[in-house]
LOFITI-538716 format. One line per 2 residues: number of its first residue (from 1); their letters; for each residue x, y, z of N, C-alpha, C. Coordinates in steps of 0.05 Angstrom, whole numbers. Example, Ala and Ser with C-alpha at 12.3 -4.5 7.8 and 13.67 -1.06 7.14 Angstrom:
! LOFITI-538716
1 = as = 264 -114 156 246 -90 156 264 -66 156 ~ 257 -45 142 273 -21 143 258 1 157
! end
This chain:
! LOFITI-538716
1 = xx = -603 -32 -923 -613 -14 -944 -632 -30 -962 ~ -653 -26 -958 -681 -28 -976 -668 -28 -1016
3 = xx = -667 -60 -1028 -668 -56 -1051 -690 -57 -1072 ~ -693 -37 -1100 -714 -35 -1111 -703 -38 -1140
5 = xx = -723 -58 -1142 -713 -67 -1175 -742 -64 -1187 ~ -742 -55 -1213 -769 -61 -1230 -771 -95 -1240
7 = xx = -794 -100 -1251 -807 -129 -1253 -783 -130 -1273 ~ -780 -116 -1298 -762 -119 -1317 -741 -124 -1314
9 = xx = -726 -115 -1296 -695 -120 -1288 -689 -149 -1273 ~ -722 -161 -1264 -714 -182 -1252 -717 -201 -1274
11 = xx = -744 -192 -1292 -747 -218 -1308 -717 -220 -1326 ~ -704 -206 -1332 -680 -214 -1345 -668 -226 -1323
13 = xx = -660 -221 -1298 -649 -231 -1283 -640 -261 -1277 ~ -669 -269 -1278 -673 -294 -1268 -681 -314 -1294
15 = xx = -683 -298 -1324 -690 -316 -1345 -724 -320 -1343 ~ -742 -301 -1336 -764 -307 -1331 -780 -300 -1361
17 = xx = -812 -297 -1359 -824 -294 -1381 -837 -271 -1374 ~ -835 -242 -1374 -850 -222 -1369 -879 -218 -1389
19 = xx = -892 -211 -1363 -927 -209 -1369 -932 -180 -1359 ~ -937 -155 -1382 -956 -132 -1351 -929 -120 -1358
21 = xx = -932 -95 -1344 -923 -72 -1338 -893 -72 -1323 ~ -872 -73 -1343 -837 -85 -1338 -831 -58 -1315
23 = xx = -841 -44 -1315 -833 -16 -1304 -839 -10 -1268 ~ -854 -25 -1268 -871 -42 -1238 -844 -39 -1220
25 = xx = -842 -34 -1195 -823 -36 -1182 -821 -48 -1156 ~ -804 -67 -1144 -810 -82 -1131 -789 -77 -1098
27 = xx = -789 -78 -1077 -763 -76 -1058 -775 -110 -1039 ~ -787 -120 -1045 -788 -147 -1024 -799 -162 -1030
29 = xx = -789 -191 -1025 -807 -222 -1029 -821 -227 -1010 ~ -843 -242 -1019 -864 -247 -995 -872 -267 -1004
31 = xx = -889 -278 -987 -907 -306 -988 -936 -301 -999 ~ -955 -314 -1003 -976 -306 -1012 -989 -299 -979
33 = xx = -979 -311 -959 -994 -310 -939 -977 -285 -916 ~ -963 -276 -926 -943 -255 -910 -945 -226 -929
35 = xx = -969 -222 -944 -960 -200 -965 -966 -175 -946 ~ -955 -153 -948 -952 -124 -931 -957 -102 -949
37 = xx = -959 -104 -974 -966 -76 -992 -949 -87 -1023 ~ -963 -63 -1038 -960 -56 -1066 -928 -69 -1076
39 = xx = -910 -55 -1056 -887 -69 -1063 -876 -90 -1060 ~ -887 -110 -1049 -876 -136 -1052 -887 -147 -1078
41 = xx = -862 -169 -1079 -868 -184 -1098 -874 -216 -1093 ~ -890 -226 -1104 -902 -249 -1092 -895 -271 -1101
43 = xx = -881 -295 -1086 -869 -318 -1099 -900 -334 -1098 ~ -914 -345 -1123 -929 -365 -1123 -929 -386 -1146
45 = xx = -902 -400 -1146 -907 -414 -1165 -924 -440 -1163 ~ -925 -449 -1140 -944 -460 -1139 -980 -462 -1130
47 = xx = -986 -463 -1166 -1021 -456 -1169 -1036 -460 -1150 ~ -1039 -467 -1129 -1050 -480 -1102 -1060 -447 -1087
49 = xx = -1033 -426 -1093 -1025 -398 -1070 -1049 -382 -1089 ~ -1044 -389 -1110 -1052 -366 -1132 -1080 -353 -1120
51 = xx = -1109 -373 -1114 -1123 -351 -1094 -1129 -335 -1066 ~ -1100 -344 -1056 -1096 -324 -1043 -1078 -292 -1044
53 = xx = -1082 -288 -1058 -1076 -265 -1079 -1096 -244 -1089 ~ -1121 -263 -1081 -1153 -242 -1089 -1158 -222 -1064
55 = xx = -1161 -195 -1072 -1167 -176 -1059 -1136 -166 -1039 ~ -1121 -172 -1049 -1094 -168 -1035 -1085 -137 -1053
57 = xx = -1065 -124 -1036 -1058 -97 -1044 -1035 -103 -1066 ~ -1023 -131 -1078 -999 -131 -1085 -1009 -137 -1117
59 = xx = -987 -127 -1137 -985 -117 -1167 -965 -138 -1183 ~ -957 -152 -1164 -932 -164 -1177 -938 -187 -1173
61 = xx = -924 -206 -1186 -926 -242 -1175 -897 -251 -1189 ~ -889 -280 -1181 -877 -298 -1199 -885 -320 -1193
63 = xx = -900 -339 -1215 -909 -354 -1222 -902 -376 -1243 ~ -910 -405 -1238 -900 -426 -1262 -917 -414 -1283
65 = xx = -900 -430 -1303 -905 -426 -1336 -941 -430 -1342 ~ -951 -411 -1355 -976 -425 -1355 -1001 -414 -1330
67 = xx = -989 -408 -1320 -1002 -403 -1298 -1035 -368 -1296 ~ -1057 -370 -1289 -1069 -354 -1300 -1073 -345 -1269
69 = xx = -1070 -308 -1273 -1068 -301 -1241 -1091 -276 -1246 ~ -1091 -268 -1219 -1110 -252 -1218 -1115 -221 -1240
71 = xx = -1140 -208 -1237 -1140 -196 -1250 -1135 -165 -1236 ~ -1121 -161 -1209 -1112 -143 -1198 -1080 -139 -1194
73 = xx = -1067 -169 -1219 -1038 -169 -1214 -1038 -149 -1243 ~ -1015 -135 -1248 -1007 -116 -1258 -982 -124 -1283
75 = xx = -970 -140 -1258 -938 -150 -1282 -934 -179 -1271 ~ -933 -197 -1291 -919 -221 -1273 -900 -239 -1293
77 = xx = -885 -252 -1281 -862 -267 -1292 -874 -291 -1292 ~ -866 -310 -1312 -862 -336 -1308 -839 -352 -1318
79 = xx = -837 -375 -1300 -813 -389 -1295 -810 -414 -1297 ~ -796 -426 -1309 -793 -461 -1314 -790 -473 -1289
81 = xx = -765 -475 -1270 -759 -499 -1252 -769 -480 -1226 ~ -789 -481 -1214 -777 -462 -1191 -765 -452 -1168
83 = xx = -753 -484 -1160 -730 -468 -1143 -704 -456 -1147 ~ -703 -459 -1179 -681 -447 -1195 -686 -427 -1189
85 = xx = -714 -424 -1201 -722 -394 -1195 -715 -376 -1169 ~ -730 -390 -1153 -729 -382 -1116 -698 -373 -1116
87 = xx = -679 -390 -1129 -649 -388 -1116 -641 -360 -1123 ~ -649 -355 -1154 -637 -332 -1168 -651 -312 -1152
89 = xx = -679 -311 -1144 -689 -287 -1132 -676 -284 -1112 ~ -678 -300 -1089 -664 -292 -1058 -634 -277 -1061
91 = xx = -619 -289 -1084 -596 -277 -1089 -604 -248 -1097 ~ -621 -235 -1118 -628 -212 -1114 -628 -195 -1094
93 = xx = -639 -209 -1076 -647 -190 -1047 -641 -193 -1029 ~ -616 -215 -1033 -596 -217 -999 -591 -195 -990
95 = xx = -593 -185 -969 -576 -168 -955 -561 -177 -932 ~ -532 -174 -945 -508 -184 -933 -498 -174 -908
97 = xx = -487 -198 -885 -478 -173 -873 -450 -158 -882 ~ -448 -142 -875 -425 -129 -885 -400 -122 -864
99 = xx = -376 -134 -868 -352 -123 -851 -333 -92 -873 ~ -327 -85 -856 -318 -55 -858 -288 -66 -879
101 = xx = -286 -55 -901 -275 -67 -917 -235 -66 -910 ~ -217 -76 -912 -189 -74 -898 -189 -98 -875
103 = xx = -162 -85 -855 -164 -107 -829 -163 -97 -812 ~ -187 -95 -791 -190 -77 -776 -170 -79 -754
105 = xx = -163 -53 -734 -146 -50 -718 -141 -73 -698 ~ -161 -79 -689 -157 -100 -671 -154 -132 -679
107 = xx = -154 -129 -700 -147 -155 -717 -113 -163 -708 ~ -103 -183 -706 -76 -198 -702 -66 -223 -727
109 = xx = -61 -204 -732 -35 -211 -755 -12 -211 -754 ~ 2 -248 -756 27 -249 -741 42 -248 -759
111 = xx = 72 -237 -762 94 -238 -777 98 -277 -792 ~ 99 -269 -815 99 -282 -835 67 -297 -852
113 = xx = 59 -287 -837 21 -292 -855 24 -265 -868 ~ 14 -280 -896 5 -261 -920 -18 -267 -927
115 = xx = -38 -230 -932 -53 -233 -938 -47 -210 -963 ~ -67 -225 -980 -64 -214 -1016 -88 -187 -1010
117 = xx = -92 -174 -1038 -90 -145 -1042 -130 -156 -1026 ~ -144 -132 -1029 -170 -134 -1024 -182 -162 -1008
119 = xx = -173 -166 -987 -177 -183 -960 -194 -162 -942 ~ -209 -172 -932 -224 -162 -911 -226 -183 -886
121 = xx = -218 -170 -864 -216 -191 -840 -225 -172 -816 ~ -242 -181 -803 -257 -168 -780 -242 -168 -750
123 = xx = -257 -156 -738 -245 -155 -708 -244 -171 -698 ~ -214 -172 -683 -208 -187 -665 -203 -224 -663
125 = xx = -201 -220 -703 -203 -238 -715 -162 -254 -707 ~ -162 -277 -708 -126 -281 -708 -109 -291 -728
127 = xx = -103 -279 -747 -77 -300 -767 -53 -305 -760 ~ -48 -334 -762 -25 -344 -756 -8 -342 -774
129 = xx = 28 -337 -769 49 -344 -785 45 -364 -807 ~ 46 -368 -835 47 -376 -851 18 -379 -855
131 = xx = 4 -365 -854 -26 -365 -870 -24 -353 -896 ~ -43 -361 -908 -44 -351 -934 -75 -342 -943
133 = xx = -82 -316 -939 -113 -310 -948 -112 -298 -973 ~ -131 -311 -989 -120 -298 -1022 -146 -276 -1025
135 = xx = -136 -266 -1050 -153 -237 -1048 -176 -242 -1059 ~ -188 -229 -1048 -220 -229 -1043 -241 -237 -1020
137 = xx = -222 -254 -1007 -232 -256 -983 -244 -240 -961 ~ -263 -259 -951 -275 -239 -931 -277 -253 -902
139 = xx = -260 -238 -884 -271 -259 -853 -278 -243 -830 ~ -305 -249 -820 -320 -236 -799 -303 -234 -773
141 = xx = -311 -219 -753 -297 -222 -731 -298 -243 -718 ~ -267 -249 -708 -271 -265 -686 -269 -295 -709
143 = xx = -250 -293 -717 -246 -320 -732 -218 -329 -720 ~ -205 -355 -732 -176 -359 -714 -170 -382 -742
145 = xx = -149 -368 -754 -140 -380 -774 -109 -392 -772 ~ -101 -412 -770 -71 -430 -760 -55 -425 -773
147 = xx = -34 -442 -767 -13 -431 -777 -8 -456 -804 ~ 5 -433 -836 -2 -445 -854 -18 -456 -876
149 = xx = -39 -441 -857 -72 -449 -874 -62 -434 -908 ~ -89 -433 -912 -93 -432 -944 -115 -424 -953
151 = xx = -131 -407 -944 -157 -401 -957 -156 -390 -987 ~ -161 -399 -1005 -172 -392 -1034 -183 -362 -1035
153 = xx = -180 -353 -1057 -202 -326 -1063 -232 -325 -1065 ~ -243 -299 -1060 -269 -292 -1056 -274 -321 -1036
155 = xx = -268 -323 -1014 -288 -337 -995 -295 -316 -981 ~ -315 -335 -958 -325 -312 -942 -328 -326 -904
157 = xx = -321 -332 -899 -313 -340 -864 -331 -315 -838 ~ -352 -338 -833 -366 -328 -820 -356 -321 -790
159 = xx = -359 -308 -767 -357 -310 -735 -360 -331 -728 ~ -336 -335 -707 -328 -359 -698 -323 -383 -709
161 = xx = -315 -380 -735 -294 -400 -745 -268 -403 -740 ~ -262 -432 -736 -237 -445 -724 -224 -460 -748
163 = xx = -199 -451 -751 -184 -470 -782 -157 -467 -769 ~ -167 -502 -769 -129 -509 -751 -108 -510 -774
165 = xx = -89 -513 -758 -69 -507 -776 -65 -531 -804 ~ -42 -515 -825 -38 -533 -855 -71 -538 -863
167 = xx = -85 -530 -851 -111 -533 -884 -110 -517 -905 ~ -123 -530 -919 -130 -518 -947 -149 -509 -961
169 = xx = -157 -485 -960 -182 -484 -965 -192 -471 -1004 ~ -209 -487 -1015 -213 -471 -1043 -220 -449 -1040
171 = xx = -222 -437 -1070 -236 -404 -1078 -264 -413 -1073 ~ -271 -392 -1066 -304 -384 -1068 -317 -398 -1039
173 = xx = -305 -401 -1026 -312 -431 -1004 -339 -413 -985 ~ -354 -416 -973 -374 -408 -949 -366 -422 -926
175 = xx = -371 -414 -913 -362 -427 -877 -369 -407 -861 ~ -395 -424 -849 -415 -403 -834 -410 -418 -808
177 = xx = -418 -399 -785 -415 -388 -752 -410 -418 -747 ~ -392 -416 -723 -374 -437 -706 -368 -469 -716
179 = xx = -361 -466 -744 -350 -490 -758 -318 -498 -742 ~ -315 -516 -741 -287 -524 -735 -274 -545 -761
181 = xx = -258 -531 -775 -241 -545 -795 -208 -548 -788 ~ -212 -578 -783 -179 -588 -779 -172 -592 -743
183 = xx = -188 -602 -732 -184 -615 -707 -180 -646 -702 ~ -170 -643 -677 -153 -669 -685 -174 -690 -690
185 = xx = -171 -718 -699 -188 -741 -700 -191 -753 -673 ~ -215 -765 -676 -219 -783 -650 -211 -817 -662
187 = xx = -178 -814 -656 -168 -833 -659 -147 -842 -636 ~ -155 -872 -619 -143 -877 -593 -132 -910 -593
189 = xx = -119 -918 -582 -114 -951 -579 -103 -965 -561 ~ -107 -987 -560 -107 -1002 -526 -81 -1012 -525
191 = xx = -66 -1013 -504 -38 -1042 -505 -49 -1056 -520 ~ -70 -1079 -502 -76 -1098 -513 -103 -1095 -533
193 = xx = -122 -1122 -541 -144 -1118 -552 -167 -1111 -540 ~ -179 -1091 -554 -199 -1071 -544 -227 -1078 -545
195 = xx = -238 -1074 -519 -269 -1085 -528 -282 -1090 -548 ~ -273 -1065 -564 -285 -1063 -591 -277 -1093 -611
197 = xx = -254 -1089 -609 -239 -1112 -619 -246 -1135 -608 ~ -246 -1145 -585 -256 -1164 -582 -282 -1179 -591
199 = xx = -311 -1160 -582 -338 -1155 -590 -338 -1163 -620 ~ -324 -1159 -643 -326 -1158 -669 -308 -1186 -676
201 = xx = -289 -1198 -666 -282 -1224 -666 -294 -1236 -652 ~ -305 -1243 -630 -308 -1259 -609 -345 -1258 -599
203 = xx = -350 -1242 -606 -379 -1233 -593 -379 -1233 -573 ~ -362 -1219 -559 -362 -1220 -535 -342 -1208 -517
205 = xx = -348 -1185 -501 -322 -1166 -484 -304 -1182 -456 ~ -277 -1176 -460 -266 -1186 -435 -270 -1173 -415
207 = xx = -257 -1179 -400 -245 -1153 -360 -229 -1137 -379 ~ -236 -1114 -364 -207 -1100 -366 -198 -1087 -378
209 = xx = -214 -1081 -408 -198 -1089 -440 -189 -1051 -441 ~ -208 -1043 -426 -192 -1011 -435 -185 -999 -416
211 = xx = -159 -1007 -405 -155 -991 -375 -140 -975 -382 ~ -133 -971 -410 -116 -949 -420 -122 -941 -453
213 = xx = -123 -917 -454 -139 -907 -479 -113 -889 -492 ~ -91 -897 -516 -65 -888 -521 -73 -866 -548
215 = xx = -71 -836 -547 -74 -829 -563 -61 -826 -591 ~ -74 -831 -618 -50 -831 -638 -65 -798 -643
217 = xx = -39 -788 -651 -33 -753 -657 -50 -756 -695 ~ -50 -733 -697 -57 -733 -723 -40 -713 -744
219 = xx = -17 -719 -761 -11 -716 -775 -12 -704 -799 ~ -46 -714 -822 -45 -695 -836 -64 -677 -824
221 = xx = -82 -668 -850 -99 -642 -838 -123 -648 -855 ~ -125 -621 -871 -151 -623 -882 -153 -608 -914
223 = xx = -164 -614 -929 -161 -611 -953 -193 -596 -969 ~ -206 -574 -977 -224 -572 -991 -228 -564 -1006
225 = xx = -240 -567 -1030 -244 -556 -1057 -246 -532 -1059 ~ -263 -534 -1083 -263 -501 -1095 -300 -501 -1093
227 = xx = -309 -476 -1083 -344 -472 -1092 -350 -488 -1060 ~ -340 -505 -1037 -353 -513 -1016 -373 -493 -997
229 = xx = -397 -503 -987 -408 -494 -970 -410 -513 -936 ~ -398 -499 -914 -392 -522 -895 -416 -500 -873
231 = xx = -427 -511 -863 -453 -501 -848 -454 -495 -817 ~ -462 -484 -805 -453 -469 -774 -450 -506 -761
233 = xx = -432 -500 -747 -430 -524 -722 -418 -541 -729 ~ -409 -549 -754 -405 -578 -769 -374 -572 -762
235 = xx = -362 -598 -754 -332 -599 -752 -323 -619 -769 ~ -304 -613 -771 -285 -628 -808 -261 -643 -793
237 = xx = -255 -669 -780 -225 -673 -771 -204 -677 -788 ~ -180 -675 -782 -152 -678 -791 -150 -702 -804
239 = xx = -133 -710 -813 -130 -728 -820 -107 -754 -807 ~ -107 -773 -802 -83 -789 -783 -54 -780 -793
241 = xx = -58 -800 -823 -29 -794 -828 -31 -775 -865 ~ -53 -785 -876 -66 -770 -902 -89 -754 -887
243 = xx = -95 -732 -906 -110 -708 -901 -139 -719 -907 ~ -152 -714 -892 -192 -708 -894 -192 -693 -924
245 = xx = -212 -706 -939 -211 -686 -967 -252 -678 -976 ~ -250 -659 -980 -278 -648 -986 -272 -638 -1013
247 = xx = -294 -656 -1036 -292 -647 -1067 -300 -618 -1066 ~ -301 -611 -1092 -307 -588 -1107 -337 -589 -1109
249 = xx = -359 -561 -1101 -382 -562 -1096 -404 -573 -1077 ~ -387 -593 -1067 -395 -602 -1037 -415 -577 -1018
251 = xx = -442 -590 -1014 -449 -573 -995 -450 -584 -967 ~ -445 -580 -942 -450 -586 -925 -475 -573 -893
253 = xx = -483 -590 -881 -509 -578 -871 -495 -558 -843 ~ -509 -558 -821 -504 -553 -798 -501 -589 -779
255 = xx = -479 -574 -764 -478 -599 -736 -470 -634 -750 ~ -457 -624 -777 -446 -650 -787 -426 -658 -774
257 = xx = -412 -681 -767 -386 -696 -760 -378 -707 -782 ~ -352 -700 -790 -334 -714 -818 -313 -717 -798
259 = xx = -300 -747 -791 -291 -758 -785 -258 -760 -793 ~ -238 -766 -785 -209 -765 -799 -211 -784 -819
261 = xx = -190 -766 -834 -189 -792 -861 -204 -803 -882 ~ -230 -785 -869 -240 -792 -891 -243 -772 -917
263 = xx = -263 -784 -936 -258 -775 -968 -286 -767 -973 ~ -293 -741 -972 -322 -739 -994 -321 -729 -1018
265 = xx = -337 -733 -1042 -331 -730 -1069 -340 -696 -1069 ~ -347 -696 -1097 -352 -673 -1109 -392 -678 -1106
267 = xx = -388 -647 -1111 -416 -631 -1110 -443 -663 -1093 ~ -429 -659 -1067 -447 -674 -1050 -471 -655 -1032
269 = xx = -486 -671 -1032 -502 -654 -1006 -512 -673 -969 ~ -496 -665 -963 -500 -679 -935 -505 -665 -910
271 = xx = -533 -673 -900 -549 -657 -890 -551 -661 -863 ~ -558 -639 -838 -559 -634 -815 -552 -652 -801
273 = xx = -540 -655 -771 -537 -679 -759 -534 -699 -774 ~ -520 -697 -793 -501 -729 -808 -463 -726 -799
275 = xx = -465 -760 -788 -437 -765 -785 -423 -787 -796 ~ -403 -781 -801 -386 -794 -824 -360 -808 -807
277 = xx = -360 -837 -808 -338 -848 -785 -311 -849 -799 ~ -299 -845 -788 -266 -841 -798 -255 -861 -814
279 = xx = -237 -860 -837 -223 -868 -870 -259 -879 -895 ~ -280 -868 -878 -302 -874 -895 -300 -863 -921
281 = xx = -306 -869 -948 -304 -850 -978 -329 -854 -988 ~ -341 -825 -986 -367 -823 -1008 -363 -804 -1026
283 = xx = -366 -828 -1049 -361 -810 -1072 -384 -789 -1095 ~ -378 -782 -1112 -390 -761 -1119 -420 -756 -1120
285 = xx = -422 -729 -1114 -457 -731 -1115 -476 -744 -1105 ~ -472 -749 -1069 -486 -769 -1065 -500 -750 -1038
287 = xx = -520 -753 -1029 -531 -750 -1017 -542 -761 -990 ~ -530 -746 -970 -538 -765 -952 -563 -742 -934
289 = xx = -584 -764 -925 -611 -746 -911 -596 -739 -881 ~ -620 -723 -867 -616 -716 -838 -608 -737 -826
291 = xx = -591 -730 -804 -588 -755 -789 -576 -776 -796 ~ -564 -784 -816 -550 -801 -833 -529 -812 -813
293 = xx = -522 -842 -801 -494 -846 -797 -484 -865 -812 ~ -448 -855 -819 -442 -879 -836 -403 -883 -825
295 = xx = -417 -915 -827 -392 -925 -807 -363 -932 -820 ~ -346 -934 -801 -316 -925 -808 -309 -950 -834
297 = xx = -291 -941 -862 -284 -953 -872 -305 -951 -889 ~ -334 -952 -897 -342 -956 -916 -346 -938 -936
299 = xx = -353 -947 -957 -350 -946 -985 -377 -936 -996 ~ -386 -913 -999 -405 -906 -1015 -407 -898 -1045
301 = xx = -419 -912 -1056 -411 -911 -1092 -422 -883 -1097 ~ -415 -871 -1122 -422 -843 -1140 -454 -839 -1145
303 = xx = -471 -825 -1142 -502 -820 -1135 -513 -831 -1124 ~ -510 -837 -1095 -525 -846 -1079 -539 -835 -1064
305 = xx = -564 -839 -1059 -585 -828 -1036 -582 -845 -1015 ~ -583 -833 -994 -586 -849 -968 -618 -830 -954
307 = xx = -632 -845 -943 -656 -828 -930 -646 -823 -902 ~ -663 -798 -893 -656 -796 -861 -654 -802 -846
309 = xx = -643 -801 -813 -642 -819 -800 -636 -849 -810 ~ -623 -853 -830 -608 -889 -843 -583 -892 -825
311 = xx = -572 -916 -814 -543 -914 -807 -532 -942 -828 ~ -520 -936 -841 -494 -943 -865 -472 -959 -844
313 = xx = -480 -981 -851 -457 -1002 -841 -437 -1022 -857 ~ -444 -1023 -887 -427 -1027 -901 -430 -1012 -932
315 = xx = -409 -1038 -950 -406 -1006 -977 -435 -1007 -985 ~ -434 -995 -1003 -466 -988 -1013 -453 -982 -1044
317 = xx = -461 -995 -1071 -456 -1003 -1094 -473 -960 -1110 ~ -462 -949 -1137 -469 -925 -1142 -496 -938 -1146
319 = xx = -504 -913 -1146 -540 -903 -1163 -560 -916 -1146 ~ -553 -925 -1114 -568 -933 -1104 -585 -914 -1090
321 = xx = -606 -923 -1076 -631 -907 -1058 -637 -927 -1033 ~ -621 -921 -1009 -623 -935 -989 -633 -924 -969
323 = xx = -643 -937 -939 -656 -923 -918 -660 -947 -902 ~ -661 -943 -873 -663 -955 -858 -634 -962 -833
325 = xx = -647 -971 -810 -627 -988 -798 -631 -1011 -793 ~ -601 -1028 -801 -583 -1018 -824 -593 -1011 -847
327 = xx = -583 -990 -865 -586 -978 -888 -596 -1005 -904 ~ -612 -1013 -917 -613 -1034 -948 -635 -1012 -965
329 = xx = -626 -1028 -985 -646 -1014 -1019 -678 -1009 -1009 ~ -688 -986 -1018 -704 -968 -1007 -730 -992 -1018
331 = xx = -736 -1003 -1035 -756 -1030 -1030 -761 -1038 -1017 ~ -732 -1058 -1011 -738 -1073 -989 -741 -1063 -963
333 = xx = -728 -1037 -954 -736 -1020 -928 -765 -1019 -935 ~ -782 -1022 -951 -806 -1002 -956 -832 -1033 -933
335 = xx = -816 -1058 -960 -828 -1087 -958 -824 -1091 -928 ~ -801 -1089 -915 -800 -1099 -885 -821 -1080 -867
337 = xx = -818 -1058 -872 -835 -1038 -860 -869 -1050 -864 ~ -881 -1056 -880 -905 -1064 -886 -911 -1088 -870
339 = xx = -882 -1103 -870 -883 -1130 -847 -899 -1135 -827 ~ -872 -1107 -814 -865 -1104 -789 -898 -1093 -779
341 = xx = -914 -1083 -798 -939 -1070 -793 -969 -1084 -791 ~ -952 -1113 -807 -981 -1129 -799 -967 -1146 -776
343 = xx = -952 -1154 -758 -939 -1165 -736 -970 -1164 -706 ~ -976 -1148 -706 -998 -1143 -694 -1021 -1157 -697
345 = xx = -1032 -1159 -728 -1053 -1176 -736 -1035 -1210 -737 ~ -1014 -1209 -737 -1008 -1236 -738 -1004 -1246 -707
347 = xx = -1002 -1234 -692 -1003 -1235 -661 -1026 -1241 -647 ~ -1047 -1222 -660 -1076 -1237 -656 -1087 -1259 -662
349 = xx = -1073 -1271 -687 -1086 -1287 -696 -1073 -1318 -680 ~ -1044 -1312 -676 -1036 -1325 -659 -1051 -1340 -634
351 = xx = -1056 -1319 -624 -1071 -1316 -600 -1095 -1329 -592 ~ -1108 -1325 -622 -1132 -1339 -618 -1134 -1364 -626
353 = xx = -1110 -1376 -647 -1112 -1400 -644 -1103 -1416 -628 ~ -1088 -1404 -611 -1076 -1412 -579 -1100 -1419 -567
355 = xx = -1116 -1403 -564 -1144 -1394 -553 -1164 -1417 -554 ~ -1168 -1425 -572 -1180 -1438 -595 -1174 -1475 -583
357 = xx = -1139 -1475 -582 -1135 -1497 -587 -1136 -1517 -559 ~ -1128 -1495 -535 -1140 -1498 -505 -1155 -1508 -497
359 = xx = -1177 -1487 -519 -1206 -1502 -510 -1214 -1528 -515 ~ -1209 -1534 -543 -1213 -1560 -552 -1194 -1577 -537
361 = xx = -1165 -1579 -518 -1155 -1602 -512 -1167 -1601 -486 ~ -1183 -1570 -474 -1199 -1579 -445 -1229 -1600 -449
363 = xx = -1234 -1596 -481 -1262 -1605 -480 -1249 -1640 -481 ~ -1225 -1643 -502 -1222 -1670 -496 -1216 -1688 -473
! end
């Protein structure tokens, strides 16, 4: 269903600065380069879009502070930060999908799972004995919730989510299409000492060393805040003998690996294809780029950046800005890189005094 708001209802909305005609009415966001008619409204906060906007059918804009727009816009807003902005708009005009509100018939709900007043749970979806879905929740079809769990109020659990048993999940949580929260750890061990083990004492692998791979079971589970966003594909493991823990506000990407045991802080953001090796702790607010690996046991201090594609092989001290393999301080990644770039001219030059010096011991 097509929503229509006037310019006025948004500029309060979003804290904007209305310019022009509040009464203007708007049903869609567009690009400067995607506009379709009168009714869209045009995200251009940045002055760069603004002439492409000349001779266009559209009345509306939102624009940074300051900003001087055409003389065929009609009403326009302006805005301080703007992807603050961006965030509050899109929330305007999500259209959600929607599950049919109750638990639908084909839903399986086992004797002793409780679910609280206004739960919504989709088809064909499974709750296990001792679950606990608190009210407000919402879960799409085809979810499989264990035995014991704990989901918080107002979340929302996308299709094909997997939540093994004893987790915990906060209020408000997101968990979008085929996440797996609370599977076991990839945790295994040899009779004797293990290649690995050896390689890291010894520099160097024996015969033999893994003719048997002993699994240890995993014990706890998984633990997550309140406000989390966990992203399609990303799997969360158990914990060995203590629980995997995800702070409060944590966002997480798609196709992440969080490893057993380990600890991430509060309101982190760790992005696409990043994996996190098992009892690793990064603490609050830290940021790790695409591609990020960071290896078992280490220690990431409170605001840290890591750049993409970096792999993290030991602790890393707060308020740092690291990148590379191995990860070091984003300088000196910057300085080696410039090196590594004249290696070529120093190769030549090599070369020619090789060149050079031949000739003179043939002339002697």
């Amino acid at each position: 269903m097509t929503k229509t708001l006037t310019m006025a209802e948004i500029a309060a909305a979003i804290g904007g600065r209305l310019k022009g005609d509040g009464s203007l009415t708007v049903s869609r966001l567009a690009h400067p380069s995607d506009i379709q008619g009168p009714q869209d409204l045009v995200l251009a906060m940045d002055k760069a879009l603004l002439p492409l906007l000349q001779n266009s059918p559209v009345r509306s804009v939102i624009v940074a502070e300051g900003a001087e727009v055409p003389s065929c816009i009609l009403a326009s807003i302006e805005v301080g930060r703007s992807r603050v902005a961006m965030a509050k708009m899109t929330r305007l005009f999500e259209e959600k999908v929607i599950v049919p509100a109750g638990i639908h018939p084909t839903a399986v709900i086992e004797v002793g799972a409780k679910i609280e007043p206004n739960v919504t749970i989709g088809a064909y979806s499974y709750i296990c004995a001792g679950a606990q879905i608190c009210a407000g929740t919402i879960i799409h079809p085809q979810v499989y919730v264990g035995p014991k769990v704990k989901i918080g109020a107002d979340g929302l659990i996308y299709s094909g989510v997997r939540v093994g048993s004893r987790v915990r999940i906060g209020a408000r949580c997101i968990i979008h299409f085929n996440a797996s929260i609370g599977a076991d750890g990839f945790s295994f061990v040899t009779p004797e000492m293990g290649s690995v083990e050896q390689a890291k004492s010894t520099g160097e692998v024996g015969l033999s060393t893994n003719v048997e791979l002993i699994r240890i079971a995993s014990l706890g589970s998984v633990v997550i805040g309140d406000d989390v966003e966990i992203g399609a594909n990303t799997s969360i493991d158990r914990g060995t003998i203590i629980s995997t823990t995800i702070g409060n506000g944590t966002k997480i990407d798609n196709q992440v690996q969080i490893g057993h045991n380990v600890t991430v802080g509060e309101n982190c953001m760790l992005c696409g294809r990043s994996g996190i090796a098992g009892s690793a702790v990064i603490g609050n607010r830290v940021v790790l780029g695409g591609a990020v690996g960071v290896a078992d046991h280490v220690k990431i201090g409170d605001d840290v950046i890591v750049m993409g594609m970096s792999g993290v092989a030991g602790n890393v001290s707060a308020k740092s800005i690291i990148g590379g393999i191995p990860a070091k301080p984003r300088g000196k990644m910057i300085e080696d890189m410039r090196r590594l770039n004249r290696i070529n001219r120093l190769v030549e030059k090599v070369e020619e005094l090789t060149r050079r010096i031949d000739e003179l011991e043939g002339k002697g």
